[in-house]
C-alpha positions as CSV (number, residue, x, y, z in Angstrom):
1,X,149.0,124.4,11.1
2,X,149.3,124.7,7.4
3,X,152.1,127.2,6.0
4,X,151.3,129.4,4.1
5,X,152.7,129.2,0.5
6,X,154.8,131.8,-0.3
7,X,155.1,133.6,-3.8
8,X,157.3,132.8,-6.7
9,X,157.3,135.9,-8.7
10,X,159.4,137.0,-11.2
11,X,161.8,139.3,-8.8
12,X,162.2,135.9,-7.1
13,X,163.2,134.0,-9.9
14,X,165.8,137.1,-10.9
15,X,167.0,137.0,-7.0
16,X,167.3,133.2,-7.0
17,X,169.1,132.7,-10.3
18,X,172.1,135.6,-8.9
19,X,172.4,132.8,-6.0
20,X,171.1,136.3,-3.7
21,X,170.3,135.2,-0.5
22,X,167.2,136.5,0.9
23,X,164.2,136.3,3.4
24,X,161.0,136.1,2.7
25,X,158.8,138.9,4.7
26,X,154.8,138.2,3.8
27,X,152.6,140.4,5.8
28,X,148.8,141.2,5.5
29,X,148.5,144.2,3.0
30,X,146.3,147.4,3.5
31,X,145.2,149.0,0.0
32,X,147.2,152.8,-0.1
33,X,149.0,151.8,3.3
34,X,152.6,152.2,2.0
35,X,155.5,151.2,3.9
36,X,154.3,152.4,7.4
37,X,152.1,149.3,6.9
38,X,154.7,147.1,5.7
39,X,157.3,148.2,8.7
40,X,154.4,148.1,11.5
41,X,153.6,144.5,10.2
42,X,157.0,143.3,10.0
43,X,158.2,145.1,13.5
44,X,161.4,146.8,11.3
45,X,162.3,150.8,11.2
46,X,160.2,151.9,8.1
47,X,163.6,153.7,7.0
48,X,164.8,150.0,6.2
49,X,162.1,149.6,4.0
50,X,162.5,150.4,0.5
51,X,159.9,151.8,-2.0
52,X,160.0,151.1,-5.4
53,X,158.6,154.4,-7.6
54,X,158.2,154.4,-11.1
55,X,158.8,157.6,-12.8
56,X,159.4,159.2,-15.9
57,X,161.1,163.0,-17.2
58,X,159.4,164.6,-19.5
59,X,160.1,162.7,-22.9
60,X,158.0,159.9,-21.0
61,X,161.5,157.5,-20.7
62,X,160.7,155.5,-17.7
63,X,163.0,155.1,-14.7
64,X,163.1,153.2,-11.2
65,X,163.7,154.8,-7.7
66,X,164.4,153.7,-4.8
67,X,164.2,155.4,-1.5
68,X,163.8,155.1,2.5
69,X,160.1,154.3,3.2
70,X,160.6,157.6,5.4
71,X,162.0,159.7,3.0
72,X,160.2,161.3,0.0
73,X,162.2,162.1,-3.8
74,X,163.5,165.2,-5.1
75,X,162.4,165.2,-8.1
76,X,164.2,168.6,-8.9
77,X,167.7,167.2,-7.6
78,X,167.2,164.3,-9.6
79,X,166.4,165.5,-12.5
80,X,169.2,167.9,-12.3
81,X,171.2,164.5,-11.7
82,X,170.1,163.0,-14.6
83,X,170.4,165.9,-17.0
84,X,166.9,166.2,-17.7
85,X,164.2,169.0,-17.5
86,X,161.3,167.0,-15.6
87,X,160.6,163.7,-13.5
88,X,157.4,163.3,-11.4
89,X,156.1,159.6,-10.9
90,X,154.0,157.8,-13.1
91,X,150.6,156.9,-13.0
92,X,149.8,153.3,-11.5
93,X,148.5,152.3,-15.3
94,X,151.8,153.6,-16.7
95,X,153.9,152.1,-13.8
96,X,152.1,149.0,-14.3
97,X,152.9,149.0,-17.8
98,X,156.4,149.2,-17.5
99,X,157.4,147.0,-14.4
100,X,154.9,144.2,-15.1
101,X,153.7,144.2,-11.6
102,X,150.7,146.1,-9.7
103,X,151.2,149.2,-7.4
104,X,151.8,148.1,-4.3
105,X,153.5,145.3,-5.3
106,X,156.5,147.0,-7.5
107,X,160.0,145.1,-7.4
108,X,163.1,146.6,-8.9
109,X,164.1,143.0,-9.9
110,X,162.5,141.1,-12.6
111,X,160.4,144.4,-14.3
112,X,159.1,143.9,-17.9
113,X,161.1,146.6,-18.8
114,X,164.5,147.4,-18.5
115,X,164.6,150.6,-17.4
116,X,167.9,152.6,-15.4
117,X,167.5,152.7,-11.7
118,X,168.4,155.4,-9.1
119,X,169.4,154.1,-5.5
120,X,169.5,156.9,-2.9
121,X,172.9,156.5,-1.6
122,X,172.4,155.9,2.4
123,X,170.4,152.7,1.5
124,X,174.2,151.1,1.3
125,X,174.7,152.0,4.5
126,X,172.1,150.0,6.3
127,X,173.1,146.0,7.5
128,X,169.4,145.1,5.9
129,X,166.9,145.9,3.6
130,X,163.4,144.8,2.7
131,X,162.0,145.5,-0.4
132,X,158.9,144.8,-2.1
133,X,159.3,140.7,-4.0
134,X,156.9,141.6,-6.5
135,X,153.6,141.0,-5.1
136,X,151.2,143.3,-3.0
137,X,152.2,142.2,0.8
138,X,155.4,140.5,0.5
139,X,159.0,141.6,0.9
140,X,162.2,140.3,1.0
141,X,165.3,140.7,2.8
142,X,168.1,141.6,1.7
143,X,171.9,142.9,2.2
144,X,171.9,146.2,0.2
145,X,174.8,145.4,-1.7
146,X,172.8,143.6,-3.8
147,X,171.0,146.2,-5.1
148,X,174.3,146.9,-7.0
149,X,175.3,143.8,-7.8
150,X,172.3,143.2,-9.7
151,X,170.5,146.1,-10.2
152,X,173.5,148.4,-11.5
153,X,172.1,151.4,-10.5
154,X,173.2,154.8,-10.2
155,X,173.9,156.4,-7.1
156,X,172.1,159.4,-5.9
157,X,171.5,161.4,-2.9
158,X,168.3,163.2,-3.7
159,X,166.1,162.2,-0.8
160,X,163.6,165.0,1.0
């Protein structure tokens, strides 16, 4: 049985040169699934699985969040956080534009922009993550500290 060759992206090649350990988590991808796909195919608690959204406030400035695939954004407690008027996601074009990858397939790590990220607080609290490794149907593990050690984000608690 031939295995099956797995993805080197570039939110792989940012992971790998930060010596991150991870694990690699492909699993067969259903078009506007989400993460109750990704959790059902990997047999993990869809609140370990992290979404990647790409949003902007309302002088278009793009931003990253990331939240519990069972939990939604406040967009109103964040933007309040942040000090702005208005934040409500981006379309996929837009999104696509900034983080270099498709929807679906969104990492934090490696985007063509650098753009501040938001990390809803309790996400530190879990033992592991999985997050999306840039490509539509894989994810990686992860320990959630690392979202912090190389993401730098900013802590919030603005989840629905």
């Amino acid at each position: 049985m031939a295995q099956e060759k797995l993805p080197v992206t570039q939110a792989i090649r940012v992971l790998r040169a930060a010596r991150v350990p991870f694990s690699d988590h492909p699993y067969a991808y259903e078009e506007h699934g989400g993460t109750a796909v990704s959790c059902r195919e990997l047999g993990v608690a869809e609140h370990a699985v992290i979404k990647t959204l790409v949003m902007e406030d309302e002088g278009r400035r793009p931003l990253i969040v990331l939240m519990h695939g069972d939990r939604d954004v406040s967009t109103r407690q964040l933007a309040r956080h942040i000090g702005v008027k208005t934040i409500s996601p981006c379309s996929p074009a837009v999104a696509n534009r900034h983080s270099g990858y498709l929807l679906g397939g969104t990492s934090p790590f490696g985007t063509r922009k650098a753009m501040p990220v938001y990390v809803e607080r309790s996400i530190l609290q879990l033992d592991k993550i999985y997050i999306n490794g840039g490509r539509r149907g894989y994810l990686v593990g992860i320990a959630p500290r690392v979202l912090v050690e190389v993401l730098k984000p900013d802590l919030v608690e603005v989840a629905v």
